[in-house]
N, CA, C and O of each residue as an XYZ file, in Angstrom:
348
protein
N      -5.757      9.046    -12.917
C      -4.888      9.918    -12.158
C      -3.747      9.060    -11.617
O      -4.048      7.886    -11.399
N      -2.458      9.443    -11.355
C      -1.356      8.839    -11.305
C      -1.455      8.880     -9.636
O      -2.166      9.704     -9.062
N      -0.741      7.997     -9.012
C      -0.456      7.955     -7.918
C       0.084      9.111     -7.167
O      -0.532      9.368     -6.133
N       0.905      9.725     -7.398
C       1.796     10.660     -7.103
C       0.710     11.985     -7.282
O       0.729     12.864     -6.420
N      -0.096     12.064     -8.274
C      -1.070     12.948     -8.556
C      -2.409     12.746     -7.219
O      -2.960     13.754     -6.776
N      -2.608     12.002     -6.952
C      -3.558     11.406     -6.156
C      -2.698     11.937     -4.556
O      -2.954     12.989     -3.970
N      -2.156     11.391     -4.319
C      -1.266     11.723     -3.206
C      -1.432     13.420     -2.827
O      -1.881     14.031     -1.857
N      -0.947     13.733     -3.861
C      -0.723     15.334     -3.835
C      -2.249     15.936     -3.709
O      -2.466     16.771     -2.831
N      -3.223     15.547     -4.517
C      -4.501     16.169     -4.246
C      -5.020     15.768     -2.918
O      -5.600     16.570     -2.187
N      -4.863     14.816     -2.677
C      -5.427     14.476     -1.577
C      -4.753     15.297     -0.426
O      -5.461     16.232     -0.055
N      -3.914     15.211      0.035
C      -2.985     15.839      0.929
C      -3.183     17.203      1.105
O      -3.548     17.689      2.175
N      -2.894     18.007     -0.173
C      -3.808     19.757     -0.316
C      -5.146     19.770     -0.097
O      -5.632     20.693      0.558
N      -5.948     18.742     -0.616
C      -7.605     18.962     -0.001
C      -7.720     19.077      1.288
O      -8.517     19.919      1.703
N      -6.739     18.030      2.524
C      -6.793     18.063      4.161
C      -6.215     18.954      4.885
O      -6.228     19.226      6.086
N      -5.546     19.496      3.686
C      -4.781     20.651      4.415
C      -5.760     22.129      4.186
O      -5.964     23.085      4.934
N      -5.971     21.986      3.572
C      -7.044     23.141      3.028
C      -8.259     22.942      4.141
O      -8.589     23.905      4.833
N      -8.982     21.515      4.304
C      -9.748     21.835      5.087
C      -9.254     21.610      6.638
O     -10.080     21.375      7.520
N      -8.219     21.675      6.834
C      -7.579     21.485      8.058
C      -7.933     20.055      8.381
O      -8.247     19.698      9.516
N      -7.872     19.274      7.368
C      -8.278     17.759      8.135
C      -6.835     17.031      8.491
O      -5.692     17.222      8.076
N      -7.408     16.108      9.451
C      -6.028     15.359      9.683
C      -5.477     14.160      8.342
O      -6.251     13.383      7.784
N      -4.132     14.261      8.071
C      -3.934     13.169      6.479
C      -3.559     12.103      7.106
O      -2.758     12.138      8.040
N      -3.957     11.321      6.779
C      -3.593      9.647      6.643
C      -3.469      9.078      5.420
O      -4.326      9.446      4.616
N      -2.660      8.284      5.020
C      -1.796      8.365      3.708
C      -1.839      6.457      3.928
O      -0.896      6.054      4.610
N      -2.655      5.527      3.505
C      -2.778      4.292      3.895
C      -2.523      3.915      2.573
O      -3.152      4.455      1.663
N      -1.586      2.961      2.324
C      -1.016      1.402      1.364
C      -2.136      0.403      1.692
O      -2.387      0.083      2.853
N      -2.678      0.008      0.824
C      -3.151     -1.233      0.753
C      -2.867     -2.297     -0.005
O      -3.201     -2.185     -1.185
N      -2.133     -3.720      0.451
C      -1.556     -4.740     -0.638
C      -2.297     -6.138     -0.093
O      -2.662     -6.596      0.990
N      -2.298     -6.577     -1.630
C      -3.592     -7.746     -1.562
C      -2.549     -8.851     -1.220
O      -1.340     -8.810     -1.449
N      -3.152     -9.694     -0.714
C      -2.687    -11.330     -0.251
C      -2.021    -11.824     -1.908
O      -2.268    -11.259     -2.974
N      -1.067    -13.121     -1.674
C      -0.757    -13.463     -2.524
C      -2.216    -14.891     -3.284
O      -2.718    -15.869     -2.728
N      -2.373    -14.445     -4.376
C      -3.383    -15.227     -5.133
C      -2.886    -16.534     -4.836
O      -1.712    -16.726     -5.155
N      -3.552    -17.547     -4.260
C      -3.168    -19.081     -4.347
C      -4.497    -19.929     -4.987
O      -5.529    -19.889     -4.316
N      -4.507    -20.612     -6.123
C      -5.346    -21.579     -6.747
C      -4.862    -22.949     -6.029
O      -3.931    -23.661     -6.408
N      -5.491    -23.107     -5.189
C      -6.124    -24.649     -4.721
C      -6.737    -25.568     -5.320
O      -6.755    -26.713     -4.869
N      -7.383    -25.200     -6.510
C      -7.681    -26.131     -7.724
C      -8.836    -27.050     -6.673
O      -8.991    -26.765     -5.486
N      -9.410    -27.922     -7.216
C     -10.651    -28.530     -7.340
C      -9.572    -29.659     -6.967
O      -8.591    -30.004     -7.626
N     -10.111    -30.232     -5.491
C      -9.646    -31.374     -4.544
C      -8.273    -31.150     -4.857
O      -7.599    -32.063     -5.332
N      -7.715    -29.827     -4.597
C      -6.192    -29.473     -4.648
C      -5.062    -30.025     -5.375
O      -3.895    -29.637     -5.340
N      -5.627    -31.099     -6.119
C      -5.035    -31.653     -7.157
C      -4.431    -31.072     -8.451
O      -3.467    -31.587     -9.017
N      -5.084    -29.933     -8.892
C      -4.700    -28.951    -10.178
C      -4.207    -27.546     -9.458
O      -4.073    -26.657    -10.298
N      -3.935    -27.169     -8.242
C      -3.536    -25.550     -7.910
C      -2.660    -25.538     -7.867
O      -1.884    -26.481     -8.018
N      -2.366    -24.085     -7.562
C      -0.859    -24.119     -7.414
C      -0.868    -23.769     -5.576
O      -1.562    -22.901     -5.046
N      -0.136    -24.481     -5.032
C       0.428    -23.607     -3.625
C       1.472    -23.467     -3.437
O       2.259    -24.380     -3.687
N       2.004    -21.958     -2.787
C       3.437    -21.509     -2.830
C       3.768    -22.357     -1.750
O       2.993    -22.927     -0.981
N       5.091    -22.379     -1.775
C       6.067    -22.454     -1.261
C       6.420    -21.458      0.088
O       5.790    -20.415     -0.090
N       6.895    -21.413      0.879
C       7.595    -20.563      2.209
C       7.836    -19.572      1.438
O       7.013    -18.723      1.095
N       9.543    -19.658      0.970
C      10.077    -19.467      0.053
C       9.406    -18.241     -0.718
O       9.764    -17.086     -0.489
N       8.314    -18.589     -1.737
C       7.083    -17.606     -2.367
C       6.491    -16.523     -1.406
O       6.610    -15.299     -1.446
N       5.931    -17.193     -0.680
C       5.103    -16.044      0.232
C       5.886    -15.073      1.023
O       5.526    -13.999      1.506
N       7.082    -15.697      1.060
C       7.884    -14.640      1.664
C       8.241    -13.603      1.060
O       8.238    -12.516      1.637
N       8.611    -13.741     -0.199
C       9.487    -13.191     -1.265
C       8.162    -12.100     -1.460
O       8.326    -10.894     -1.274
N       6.867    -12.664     -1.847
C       6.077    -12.164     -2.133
C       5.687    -10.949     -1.308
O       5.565     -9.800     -1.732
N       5.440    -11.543      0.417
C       5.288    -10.511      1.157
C       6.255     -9.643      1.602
O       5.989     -8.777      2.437
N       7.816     -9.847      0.930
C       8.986     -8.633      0.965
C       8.454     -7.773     -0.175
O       8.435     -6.595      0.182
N       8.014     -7.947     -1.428
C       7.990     -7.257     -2.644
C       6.771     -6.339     -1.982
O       6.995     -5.142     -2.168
N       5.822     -6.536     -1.425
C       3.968     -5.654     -1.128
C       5.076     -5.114      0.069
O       5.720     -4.373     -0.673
N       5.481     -5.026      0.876
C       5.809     -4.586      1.620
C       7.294     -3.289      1.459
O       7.432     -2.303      2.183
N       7.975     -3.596      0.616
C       8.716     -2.507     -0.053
C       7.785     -1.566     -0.649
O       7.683     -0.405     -0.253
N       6.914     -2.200     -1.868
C       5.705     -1.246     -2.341
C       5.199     -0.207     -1.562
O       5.490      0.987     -1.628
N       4.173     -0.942     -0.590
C       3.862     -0.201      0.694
C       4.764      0.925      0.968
O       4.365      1.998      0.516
N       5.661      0.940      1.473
C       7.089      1.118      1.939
C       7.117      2.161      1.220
O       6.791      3.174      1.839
N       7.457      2.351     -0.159
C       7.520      3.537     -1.186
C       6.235      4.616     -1.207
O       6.188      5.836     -1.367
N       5.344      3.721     -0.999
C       3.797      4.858     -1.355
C       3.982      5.710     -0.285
O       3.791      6.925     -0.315
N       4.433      4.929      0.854
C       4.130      5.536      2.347
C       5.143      6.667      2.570
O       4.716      7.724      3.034
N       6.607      6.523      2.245
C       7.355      7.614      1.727
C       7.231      8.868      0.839
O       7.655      9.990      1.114
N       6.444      8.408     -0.493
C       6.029      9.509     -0.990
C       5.009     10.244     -0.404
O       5.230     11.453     -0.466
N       4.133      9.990      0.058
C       3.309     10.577      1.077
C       3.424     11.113      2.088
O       2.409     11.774      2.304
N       4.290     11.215      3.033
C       5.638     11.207      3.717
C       6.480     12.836      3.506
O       6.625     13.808      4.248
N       6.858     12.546      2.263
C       7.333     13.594      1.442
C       6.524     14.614      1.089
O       6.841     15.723      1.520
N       5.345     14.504      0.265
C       4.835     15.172      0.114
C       3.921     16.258      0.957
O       3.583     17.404      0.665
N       3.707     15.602      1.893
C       3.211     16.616      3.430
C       3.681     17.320      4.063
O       3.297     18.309      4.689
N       5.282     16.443      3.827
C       6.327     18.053      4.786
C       6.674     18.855      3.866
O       7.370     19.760      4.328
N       6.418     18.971      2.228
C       6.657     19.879      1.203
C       5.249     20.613      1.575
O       5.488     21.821      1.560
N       4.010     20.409      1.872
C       3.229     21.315      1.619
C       2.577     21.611      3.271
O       1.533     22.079      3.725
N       3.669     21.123      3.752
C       3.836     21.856      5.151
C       3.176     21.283      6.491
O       2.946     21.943      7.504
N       2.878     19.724      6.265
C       1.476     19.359      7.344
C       2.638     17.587      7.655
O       3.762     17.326      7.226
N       2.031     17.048      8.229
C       2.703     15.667      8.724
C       1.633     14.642      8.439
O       0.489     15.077      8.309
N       1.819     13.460      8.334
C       0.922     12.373      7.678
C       0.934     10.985      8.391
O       1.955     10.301      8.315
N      -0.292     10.480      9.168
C      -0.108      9.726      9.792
C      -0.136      8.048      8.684
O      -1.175      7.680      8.135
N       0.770      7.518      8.607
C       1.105      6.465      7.580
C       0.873      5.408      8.093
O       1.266      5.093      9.216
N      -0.120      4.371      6.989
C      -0.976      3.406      7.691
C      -0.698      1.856      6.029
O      -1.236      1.795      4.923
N       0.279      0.990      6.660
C       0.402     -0.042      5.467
C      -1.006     -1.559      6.382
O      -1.101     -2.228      7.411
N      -1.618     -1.357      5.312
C      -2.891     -2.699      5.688
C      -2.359     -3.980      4.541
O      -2.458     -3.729      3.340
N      -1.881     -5.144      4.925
C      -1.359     -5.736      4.306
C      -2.492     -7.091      3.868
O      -3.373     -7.520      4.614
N      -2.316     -7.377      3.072
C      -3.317     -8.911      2.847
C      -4.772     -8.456      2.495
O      -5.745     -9.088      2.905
N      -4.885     -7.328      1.714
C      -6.495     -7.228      2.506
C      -6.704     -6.650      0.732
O      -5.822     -6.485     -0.110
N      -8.019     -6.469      0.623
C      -8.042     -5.303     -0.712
C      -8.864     -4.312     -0.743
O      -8.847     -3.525     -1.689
């Protein structure tokens, strides 16, 4: 099921049962290999993690909008919840 599909069912199921919607983003930490006595990993940079945590955070940002959208189309409001670093 597509995101946007998911969104939408979900949202008509809480509204149907009069539940309250919460519409939560979840974006995972950036993967860092530390390698074996840190000698072979990779570790980012500032620079990286930043960039990285602008890109999950626009993401976020979009899901949370369409969700957003889609509640005041089917008539209800959506309490919007981005959990960052986590999975």
């Amino acid at each position: 099921m597509s995101r946007e599909k998911a969104l939408k069912h979900g949202i008509e199921l809480a509204e149907a049962l009069n539940a309250k919607v919460v519409v939560i983003a979840v974006t995972e930490p950036l993967p860092v290999d530390y390698g074996p006595g840190h000698a072979l990993g990779w570790i980012p940079t500032r620079e990286e993690v930043d960039s990285f945590n602008a890109g999950r955070k626009a993401f976020a940002g979009r899901v949370l909008d369409d969700g957003r959208s889609m509640a005041e189309q089917i008539g209800t409001t959506a309490e919007l919840l981005h959990i960052p670093d986590a999975h």
